[in-house]
N, C-alpha and C positions, 0 to 999 in steps of 0.2 A: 575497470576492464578485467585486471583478476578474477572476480569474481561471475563474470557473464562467459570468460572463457574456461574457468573451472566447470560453472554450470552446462557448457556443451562438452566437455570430459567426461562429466560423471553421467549427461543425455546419451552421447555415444558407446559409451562402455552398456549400458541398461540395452542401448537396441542391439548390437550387438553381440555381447551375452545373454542374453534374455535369462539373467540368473531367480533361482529357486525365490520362494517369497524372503524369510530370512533375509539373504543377502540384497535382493532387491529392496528393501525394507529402510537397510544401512544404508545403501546408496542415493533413495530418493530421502533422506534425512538427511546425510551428506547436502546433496544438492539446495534443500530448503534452506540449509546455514548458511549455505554461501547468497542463497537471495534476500536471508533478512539482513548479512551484513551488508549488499550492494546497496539495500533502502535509505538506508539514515546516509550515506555515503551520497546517495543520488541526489538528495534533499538537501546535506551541507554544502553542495558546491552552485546551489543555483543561486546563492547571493554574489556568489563570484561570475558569476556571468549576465546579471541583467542588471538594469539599476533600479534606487532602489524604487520609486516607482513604479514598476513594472513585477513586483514581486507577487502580487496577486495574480496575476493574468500567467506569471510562468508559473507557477502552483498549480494552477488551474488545471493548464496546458500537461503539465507532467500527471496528474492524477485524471485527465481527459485520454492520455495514451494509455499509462494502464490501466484504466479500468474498461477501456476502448478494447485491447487487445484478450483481456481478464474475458472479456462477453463476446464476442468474435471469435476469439481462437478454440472453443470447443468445437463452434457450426466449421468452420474450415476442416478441423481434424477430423468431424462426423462424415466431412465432404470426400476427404481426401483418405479415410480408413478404408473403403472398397476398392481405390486405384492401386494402394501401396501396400498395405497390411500393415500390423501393431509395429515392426522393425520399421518400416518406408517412412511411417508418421512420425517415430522417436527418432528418427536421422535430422526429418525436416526441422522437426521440433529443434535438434542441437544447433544445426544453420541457425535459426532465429538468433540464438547466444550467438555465437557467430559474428553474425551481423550486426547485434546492438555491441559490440565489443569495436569492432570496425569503423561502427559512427561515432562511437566514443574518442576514437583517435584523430577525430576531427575538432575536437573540443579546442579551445587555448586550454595553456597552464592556469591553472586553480590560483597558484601563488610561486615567487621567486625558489628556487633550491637555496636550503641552507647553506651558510656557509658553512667552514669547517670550523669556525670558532664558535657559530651556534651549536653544531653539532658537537661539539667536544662541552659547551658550557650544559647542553640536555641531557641526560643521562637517566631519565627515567626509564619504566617499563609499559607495554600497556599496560596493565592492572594496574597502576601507582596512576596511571592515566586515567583509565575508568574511574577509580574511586574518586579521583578531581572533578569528573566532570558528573557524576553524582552527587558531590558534596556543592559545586557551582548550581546545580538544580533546587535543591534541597534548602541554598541558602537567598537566592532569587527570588521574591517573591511572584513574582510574575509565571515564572517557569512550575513552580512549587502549586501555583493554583492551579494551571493547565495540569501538571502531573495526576494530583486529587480527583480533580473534576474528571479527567475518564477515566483513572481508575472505579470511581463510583459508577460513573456511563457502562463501563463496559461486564463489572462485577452483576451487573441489573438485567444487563441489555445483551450479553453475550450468547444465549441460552436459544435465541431469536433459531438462528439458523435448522439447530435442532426443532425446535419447536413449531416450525414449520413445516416439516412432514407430516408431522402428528395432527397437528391442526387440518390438514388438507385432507388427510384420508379419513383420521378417525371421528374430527367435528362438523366436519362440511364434506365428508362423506367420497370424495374425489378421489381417481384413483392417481399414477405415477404423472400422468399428463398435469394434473393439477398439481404438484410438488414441480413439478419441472417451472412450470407456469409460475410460481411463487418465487420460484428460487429468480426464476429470466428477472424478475420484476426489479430486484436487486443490483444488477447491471443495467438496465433501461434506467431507474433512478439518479444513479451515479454518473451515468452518461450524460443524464439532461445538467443536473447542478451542475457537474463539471462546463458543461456548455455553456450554461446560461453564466455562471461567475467567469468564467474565462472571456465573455464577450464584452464588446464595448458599452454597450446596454444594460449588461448585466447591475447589480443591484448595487449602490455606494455606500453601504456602508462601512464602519467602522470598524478592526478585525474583533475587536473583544464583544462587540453586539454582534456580528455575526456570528461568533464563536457560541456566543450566549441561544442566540436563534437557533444555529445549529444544533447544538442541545437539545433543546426542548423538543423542536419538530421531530427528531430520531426519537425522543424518548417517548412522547405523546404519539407516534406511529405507531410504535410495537403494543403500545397499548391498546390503541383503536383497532390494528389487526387481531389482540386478543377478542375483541367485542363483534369480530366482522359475520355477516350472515350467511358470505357467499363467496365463491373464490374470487369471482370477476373484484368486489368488495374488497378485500385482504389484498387482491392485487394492486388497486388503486391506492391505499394506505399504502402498501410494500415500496412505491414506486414514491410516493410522497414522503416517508420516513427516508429516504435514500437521498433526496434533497437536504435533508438537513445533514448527513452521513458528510456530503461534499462539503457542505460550509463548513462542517469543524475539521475537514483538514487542513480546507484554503487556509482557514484562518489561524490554526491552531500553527502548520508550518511557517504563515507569515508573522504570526508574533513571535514565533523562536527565532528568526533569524533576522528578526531584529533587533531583539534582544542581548541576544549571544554576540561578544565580540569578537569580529573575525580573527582578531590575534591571538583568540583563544588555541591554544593548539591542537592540529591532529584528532588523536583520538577521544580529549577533554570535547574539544568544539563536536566533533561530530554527534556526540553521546547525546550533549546538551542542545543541539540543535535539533533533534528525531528524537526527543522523550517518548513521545506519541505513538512512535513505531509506525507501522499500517493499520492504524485503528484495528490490533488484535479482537477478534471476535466480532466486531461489527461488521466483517463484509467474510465473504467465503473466502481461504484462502485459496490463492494461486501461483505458479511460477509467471518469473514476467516473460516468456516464451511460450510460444502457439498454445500447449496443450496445459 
């Protein structure tokens, strides 16, 4: 909640001021800290609320909504940019934070409050915290392979985004329409996997063969889109590499968080539970708000 109502602070200070780039610069940097630390945060606390059966389908469900709003909230803001102007869109924009901060208050508690005897026996920091729950990664074997393995994904794979402009105009020849077209395909992707793994139909396997799937399909897309002849082509690849994109997270966030023991504390658990992050470089980043 901290961080969704910092993120509509530092939204309404930018419409508001409408400061010089510079400062505009710091601010929307600001705001991006506070979104990647709300992720791992978002993602540690959904074991505490489903059981554990149902950890893949709320996965799912959570990476259905942002990447739902990620591909939606530009066409809303392109909608709503002619009613309000760049200040009216960055107000609405902060509402959003707002508002997921609000449903957040709806939540139950994650876990009991410390007592005073635990908090007097804890006495760590975070840093002393961090380095635990990178040294708990490091020494898991389980956590340790997820780590590697996108590290390698994404050192390979990350380039994609970029490399899709370049491809669209300068090898298949298209102009901005087609980079926009490439880029859509990437949300339509992620929207279907998250859909189809979230559903009851959706596909049964096992998270480490799907994680394994996952893989391959992302990595053998960006290839095939390297080989494509034609945008409509790279778009089909774009939108099918994006299926695998959704299984390695279902799967990558349900083996951490089964993994990881919930009595791991705080900032140890949460580190070690979101090694993954937001699959850095695999998807375009965004705020989880409108814009």
């Amino acid at each position: 909640m901290t961080c969704e109502l910092v993120q509509a602070g530092l939204m309404a200070l930018i419409a508001l001021w409408m400061p010089s780039l510079p400062v505009l610069l710091v601010l929307v940097g600001l705001r991006a800290i506070a979104g990647q630390i709300f992720q791992p945060a978002s993602r540690a606390i959904v074991p505490a609320l489903v059981r554990d059966r149902d950890l893949e389908g709320a996965n799912a469900a959570v990476g259905l909504g942002t990447n739902g709003g990620e591909t939606l909230g530009p066409l809303v803001a392109a909608l709503l940019l002619p009613l309000l102007d760049v200040r009216g869109v960055l107000l609405v924009d902060a509402g959003t934070f707002l508002l997921s901060a609000a449903l957040l208050v709806m939540l139950p508690a994650a876990r009991p409050a410390a007592s005073a005897s635990d908090a007097a026996a804890r006495t760590t920091t975070m840093w002393s915290d961090a380095k635990d729950g990178l040294r708990y990664i490091v020494t898991t074997p389980l956590l340790r392979a997820i780590g590697l393995g996108f590290f390698a994904v994404v050192a390979f794979n990350a380039i994609d985004d970029v490399a899709l402009v370049f491809l669209a105009k300068d090898t298949l020849h298209g102009g901005d329409s087609a980079v926009g077209l490439l880029l859509a395909a990437v949300g339509i992707g992620l929207f279907a996997g998250y859909a189809l793994l979230g559903g009851s139909r959706g596909p049964k396997l096992s998270m480490t063969v799907l994680l394994l799937v996952g893989f391959a399909v992302s990595s053998a897309g960006n290839l095939l889109t390297g080989l494509a002849w034609s945008v409509a082509a790279a778009f089909a690849v774009q939108a099918t590499r994006d299926l695998g994109i959704a299984a390695m997270d279902v799967a990558t966030n349900t083996l951490i968080q089964r993994t990881v023991p919930t009595a791991l504390p705080g900032n140890e658990g949460g580190l070690a539970r979101s090694c993954d992050g937001r699959l850095p470089g695999l998807r375009r980043p965004g705020p989880s708000g409108l814009t």
